[in-house]
N, C-alpha and C positions, 0 to 999 in steps of 0.2 A: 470486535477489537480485542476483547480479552483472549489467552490462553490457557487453553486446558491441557491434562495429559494425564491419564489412566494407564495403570497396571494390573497386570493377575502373574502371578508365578508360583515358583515353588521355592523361592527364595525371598529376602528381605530387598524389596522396592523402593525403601524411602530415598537411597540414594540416587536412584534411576530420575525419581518424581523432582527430585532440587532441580538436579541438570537440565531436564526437558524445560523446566519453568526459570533456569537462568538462559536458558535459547532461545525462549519465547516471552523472556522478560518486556521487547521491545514493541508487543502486541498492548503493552497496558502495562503500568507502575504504580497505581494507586494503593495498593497492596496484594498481596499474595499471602495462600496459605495449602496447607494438605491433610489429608486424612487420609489414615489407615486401619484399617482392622488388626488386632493383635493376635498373638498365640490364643491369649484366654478370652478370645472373638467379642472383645471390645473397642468399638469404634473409637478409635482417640484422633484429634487435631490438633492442630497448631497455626495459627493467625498472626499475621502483623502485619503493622501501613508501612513499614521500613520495606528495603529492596531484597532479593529473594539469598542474597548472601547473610543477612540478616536471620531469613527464617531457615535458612542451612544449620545455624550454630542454635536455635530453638530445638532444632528435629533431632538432634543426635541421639536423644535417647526413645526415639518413638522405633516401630519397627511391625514388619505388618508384610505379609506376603501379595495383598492385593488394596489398592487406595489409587486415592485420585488429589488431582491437584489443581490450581489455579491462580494467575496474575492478571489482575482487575484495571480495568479501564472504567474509570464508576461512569454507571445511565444515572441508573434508581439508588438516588442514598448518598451521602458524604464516605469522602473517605476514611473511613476510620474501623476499626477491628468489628466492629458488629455488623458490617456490610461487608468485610470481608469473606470468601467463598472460601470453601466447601460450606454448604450450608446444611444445618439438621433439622433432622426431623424424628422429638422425643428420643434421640439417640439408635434410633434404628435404621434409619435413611438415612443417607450422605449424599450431595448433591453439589457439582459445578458447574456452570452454563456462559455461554458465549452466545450474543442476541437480548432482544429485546421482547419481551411478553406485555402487547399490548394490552390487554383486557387482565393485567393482575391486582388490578382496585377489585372489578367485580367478585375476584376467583378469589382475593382474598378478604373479603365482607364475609362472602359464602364460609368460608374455612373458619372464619373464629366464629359462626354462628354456630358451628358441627363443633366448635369447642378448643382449634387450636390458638397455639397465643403465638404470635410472633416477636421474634426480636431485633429484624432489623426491616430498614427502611427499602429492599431489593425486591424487586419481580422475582426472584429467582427463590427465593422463600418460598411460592405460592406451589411452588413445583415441587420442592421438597414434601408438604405438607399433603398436597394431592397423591404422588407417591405413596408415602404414609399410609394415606386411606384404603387406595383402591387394594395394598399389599395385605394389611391387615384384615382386612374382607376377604381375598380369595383364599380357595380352600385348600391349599397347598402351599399358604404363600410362594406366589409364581410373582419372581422378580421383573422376569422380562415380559409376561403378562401384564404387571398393574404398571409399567410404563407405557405399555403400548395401550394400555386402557384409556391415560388422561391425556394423551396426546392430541386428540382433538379437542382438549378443552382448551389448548393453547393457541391464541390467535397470533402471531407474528414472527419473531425468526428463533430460532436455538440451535445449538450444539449442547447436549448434553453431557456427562458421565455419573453415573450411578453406583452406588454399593450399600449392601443392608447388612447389619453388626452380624445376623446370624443368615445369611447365605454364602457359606463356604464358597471358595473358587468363581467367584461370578460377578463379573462385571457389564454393566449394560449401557450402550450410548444408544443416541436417534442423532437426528439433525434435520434440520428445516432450515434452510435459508442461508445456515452459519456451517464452515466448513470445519470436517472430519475424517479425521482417514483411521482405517486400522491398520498397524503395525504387527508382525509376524518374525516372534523370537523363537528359540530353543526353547522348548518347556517354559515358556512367557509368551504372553500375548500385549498389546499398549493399545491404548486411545490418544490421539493429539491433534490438537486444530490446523497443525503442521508439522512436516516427516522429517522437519529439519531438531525438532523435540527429541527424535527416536533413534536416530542417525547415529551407529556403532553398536546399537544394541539391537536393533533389529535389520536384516540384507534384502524382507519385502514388505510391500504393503497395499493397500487396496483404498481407493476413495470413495466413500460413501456417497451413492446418490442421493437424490431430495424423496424423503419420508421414509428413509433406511432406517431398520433399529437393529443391532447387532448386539450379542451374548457373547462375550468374552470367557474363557476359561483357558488355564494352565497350559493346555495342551489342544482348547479348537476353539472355535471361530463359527458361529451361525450369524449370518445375515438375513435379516428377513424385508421383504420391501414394503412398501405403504398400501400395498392387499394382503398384508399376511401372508402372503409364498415366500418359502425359503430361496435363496436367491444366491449364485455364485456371480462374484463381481471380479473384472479383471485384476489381475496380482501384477505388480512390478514389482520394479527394484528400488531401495531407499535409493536417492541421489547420495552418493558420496560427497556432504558436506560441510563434515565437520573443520574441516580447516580452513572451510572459507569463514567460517564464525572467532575463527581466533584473531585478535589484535594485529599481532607480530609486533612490527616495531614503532607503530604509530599511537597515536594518544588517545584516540578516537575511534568509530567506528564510521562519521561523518568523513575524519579525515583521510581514512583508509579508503574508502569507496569514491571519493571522488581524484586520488590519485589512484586510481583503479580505473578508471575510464576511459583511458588510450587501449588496456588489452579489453575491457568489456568492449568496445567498439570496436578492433580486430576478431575476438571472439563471434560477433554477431555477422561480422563480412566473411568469416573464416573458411565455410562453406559453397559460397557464393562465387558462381563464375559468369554468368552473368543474367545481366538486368529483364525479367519477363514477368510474365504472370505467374508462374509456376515457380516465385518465390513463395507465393501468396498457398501454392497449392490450386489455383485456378487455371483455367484455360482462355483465351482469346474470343472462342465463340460463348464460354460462359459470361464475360464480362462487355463483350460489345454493346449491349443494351443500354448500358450504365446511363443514364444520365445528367446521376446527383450523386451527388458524396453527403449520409448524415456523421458527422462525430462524435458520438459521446464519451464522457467522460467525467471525470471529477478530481480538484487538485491542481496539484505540478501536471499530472497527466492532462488537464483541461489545455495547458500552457502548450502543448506538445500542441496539441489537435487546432490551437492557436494557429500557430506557426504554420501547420501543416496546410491549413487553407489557401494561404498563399503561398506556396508553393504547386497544389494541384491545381487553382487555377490559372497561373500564371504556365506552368509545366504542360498540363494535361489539357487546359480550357472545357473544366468541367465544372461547373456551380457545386459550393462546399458550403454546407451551414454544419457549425458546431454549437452545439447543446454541452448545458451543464447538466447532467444526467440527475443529480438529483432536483431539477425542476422542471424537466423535460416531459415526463410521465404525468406531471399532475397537468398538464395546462391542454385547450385541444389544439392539436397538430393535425398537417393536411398531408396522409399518405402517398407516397409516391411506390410505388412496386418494383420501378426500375432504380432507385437510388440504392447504392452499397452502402449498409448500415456497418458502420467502424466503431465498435470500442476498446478503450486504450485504459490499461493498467496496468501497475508493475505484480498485483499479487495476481490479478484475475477474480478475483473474491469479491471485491469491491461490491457491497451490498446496494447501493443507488444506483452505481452503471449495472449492476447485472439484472435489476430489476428495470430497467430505462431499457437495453437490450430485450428482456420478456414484452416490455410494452411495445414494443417497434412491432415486432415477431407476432403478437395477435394484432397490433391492426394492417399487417400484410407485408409487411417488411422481409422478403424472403431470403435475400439477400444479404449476409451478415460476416464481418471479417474481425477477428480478435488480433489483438497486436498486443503484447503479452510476455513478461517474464519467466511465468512458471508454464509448463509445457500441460502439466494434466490440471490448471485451474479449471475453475466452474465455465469460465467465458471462453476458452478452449477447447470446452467438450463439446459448448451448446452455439459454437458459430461454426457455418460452412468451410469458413477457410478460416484462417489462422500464418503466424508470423509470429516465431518464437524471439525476442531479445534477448541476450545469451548474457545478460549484465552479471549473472551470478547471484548469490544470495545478498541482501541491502537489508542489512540492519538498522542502522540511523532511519531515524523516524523522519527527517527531513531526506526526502528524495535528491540523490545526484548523477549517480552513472545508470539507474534507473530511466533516467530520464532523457539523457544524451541517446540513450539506445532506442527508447521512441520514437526520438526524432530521428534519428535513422532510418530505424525500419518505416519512418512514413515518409523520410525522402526518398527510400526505394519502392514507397509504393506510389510518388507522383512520378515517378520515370516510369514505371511498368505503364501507371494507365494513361503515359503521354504516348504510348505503342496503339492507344484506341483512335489516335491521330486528329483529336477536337484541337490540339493544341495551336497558336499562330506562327511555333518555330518546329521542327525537325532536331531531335536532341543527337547531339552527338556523345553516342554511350558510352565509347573508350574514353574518351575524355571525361565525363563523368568517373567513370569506374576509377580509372588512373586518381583522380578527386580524392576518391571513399578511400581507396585502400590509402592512401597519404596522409587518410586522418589523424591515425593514430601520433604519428610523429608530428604532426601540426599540437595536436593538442599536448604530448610533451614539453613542444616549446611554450604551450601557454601558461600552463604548470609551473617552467623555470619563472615565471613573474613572481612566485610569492613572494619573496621578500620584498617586492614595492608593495603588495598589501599589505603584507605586516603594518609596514610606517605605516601606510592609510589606517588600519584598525583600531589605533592608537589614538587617534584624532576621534575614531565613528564612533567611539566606546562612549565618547562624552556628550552626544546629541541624544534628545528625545525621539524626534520625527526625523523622518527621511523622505525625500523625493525621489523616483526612478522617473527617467524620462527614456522612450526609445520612439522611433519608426516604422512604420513599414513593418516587414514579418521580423523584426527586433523588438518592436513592442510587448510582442507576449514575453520575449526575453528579459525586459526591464520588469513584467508582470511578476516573471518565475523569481527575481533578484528582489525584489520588496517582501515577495513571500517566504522567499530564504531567512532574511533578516530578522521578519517577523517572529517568523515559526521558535527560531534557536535564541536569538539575542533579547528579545521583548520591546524593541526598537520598532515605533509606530511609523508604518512606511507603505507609502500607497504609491501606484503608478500610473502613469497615465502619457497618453500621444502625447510627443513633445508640442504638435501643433494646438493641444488640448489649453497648455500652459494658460495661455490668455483669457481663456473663457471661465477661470473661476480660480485656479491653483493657483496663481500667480499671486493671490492674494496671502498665501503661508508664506511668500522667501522672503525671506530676512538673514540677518549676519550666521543666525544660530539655525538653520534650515540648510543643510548638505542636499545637492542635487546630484544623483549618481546618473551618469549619460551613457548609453549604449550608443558609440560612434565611430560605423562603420564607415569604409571610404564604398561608399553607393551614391545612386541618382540623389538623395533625398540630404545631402550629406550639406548641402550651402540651409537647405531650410533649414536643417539641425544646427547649424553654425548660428543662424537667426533666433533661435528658440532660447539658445544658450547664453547670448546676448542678453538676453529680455531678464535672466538671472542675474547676470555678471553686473546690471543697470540697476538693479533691486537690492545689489549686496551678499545676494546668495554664494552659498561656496560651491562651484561646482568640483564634481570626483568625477572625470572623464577617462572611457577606455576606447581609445582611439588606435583606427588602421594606420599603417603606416601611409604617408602622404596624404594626409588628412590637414596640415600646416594646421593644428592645434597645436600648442605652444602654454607648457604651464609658467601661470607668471601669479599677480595679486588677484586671489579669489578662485583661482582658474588651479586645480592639479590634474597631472595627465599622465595615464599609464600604457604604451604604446602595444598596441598587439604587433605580434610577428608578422604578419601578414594579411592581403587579404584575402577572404575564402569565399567570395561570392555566395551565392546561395546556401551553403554551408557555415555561413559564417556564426548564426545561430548558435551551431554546437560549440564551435569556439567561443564565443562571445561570453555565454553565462556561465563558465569555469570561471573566470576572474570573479563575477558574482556569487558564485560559491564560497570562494575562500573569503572575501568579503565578510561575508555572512560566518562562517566560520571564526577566522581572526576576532572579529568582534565580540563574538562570545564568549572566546575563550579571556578575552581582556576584562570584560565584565563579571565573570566568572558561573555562566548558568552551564547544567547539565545538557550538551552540546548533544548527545547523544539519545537523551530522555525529557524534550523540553515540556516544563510542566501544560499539564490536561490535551494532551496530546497521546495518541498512539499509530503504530503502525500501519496494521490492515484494519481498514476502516467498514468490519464486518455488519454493522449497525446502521440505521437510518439516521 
């Protein structure tokens, strides 16, 4: 979850090191800090629990042609400046780390018995210290040696960055589990847990495989793999994205990205003419076997793979079970060889679904398809097929056009594997297709609602708890809309089948108990009229977003926000936009970091 970002040059880097760690602020905010080596090759830093604008106006007078930096997501330790990273070691080592070092009780018993003292409460201490040791023992002190020495003393996940007060030019990362890329400047080289860090200052870069450890210097670049052989890794190009990280003219980054969603959802059809398996990158006769869909996932993204169940069964008529990845792996499961193993994230990083993925894959799961934001993630590399989401770069820590484009791309994958023909209807694909591309303008018009949220906002700011209620494949909808609420506002809000109501929930409404309704004009839409009822008899307030000719009608107890129309199966994507802004509006009434909601972060690199 945290970010890192490393430098070597031949000029002064401090400035390089703020920007990387104010782009990758969104990774973690519990504090940030950086270290650099100086002219007169002493290690100096600078720490703070404030935000990285904060340790920008610390840094002005440091300077240092090669250092490393980091913004913390606390595991191990409170937040506060002596848990803050870069961490040292007797002033010689410098160290920031991304991941989780399970076994650093043991590693560090051992270390102050050999004499070192620690001073804060992090895993990521034990590292620095072990450093330390095996550096000062070898007999050339070899930097990129005593790293690659104690790396098996480490059991669980890292991204590293490395530098020692008296090793000129030399930077050293590894990674295990937590992602790394090297970046490739002009007489400068970078380390960063993401290229969106390095973007303008470097045009390539390269991602580290699992048990890489690279030497960085001024002017080259060794990689060596997890046998000690020197190792060429493929080079790209940075993605050009620096402009999609800037504001512009909205207030937010939450709020930028979810009026972003009508062209992320054109950008994702953009290339597409039509509906097969060789969206997927598969073939017909590779997937005729199928006879299971597994989904995993974790999040908003679990809510996606929700949704998507009923849609491929009802679409495809293919049994769909979805897992929550990170409890999927621990429990035992009964292989199938012919099921299409699917996981769904927006970074592809996602430390429980990529490890839920590795568990599938040894016990025979050969079949594996990523549905994915970033094109060169981890779950990218390591599944057969793949389906890029073209949402663009998603800062806000609460997921929103990340999300819309999941669901996309996994309603074009219950039309491709309704072509395997288990289905009980024959789809008719122009008319779908003519659907998809009309999203985008569907969802504009959904957008024009904000100002009836607004008013609603106003009211929601003042409740404690909240009710979602939905149906059918809208239920995981009202799922993703309590989550929204939750994640940004701090507004306690669970959800549940509207038919659930009676069997225990019904027991919270009351006057002060808001019930938000996902109310589409579908089959299920008289039982939903009944559910609502069973509210409206208890006093509850219902907040309904209702299709049109739905004859809901707001009057006492009852408010009602009309969608533009209705979008059949599709309706999904439409539906939780209003549940976004919801969720948004309200926070910003309340007044929490909409952007950075406390103990939360981004890519959820950790177990």
């Amino acid at each position: 979850m945290c970010g890192i970002v490393g430098a070597v040059s031949n000029k002064n880097i401090v400035g390089v090191l703020v920007q990387g760690l104010s782009r990758l602020e969104y990774r973690g905010y519990d504090s940030c800090g950086l270290a650099v080596v100086n002219d007169a090759q002493v290690l100096q830093r600078s720490r703070t629990t404030q935000r990285v604008n904060d340790l920008e106006q610390n840094t002005k007078l440091l300077e240092g042609t090669r250092g490393i930096a980091h913004t913390r997501w606390a595991t191990h330790g409170k937040p506060n400046t002596d848990n803050a990273h870069p961490h040292f070691s007797r002033d010689l080592i410098g160290v920031v780390h991304n991941g989780i070092i399970e076994n650093f009780e043991a590693l560090r018993s051992k270390l102050q018995k050999d004499g070192y003292i620690f001073t804060s409460q992090t895993d990521t201490e034990v590292i620095a210290h072990l450093i330390h040791q095996a550096y000062i023992q070898s007999p050339k002190r070899d930097l990129r040696g005593a790293v690659q020495a104690i790396l098996s003393q480490l059991h669980g996940a890292y991204a590293i960055a490395v530098i020692a007060q008296d090793a000129p030019d030399l930077l050293i990362g590894a990674r295990v589990g937590s992602p790394l890329i090297v970046a490739y400047g002009v007489h400068e080289n970078f380390l960063a847990s993401d290229a969106m860090a390095v973007a303008g200052y470097a045009k390539q870069m390269t991602y580290l495989e699992e048990g890489d450890i690279v030497a960085l210097q001024s002017g080259r670049v060794t990689i060596i793999n997890s046998s000690g052989k020197e190792q060429q890794r493929l080079i790209k190009n940075v993605p050009e994205q620096v402009a999609s990280v800037e504001l512009g003219p909205y207030q937010h980054f939450m709020q930028k990205e979810i009026f972003e969603q009508p062209t992320a959802i054109s950008n994702t059809m953009s290339d597409i003419e039509k509906i097969d398996f060789d969206l997927f990158g598969a073939t017909h006769e590779e997937w005729k076997s199928i006879n299971q869909i597994l989904i995993l996932a974790c999040g908003t993204s679990y809510y996606s793979a929700c949704v998507a169940k009923y849609w491929i069964e009802s679409l495809a008529g293919i049994s769909t079970q979805v897992e929550i990845a990170s409890e999927y792996r621990y429990r035992v499961s009964v292989p199938n060889p012919e099921a299409l193993v699917v996981v769904v994230s927006q970074s592809g990083e996602t430390a429980d679904t990529l490890a839920a993925l590795r568990h599938a894959k040894s016990l025979g799961h050969h079949k594996t398809l990523a549905i994915c934001n970033v094109a060169s993630s981890a779950m990218m590399r390591e599944t057969i097929w793949k389906f890029q989401t073209k949402a663009g770069v998603e800062i806000g820590v609460a997921s929103t056009k990340a999300f819309t484009t999941q669901l996309l791309g996994l309603y074009l994958l219950a039309l491709s594997l309704s072509k395997l023909g288990n289905g009980s209807e024959k789809i008719d694909e122009l008319f779908e297709f003519n659907r998809l591309r009309h999203l985008p303008a569907a969802l504009n018009a959904v957008l024009a609602l904000e100002p009836q949220v607004i008013a609603w906002s106003q009211q929601f700011s003042k409740y404690k708890n909240a009710l979602f209620l939905g149906r059918g494949m809208h239920y995981p909808i009202a799922l993703e809309g309590a989550l929204k609420l939750k994640e940004i506002s701090y507004i306690h809000a669970e959800a549940y089948p509207a038919g659930e109501l009676k069997h225990g929930p019904l027991a919270l409404v009351d006057e002060h108990m808001p019930v938000v309704t996902v109310a589409p004009n579908d089959e299920l839409l008289e039982k939903l009229k009944s559910n609502m009822q069973e509210v409206q008899a208890r006093g509850g307030q219902l907040y309904v977003f209702a299709d049109a000719h739905t004859n809901i009608q707001s009057g006492d107890g009852i408010h009602v926000i009309r969608m533009p129309e209705n979008y059949g199966n599709l309706s999904p994507i439409l539906h939780v936009v209003p549940l976004q802004l919801l969720a948004y509006h309200t926070a910003l009434v309340i007044g929490t970091d909409v952007d950075k909601p406390r103990n939360l972060a981004k890519s959820v690199t950790v177990e």
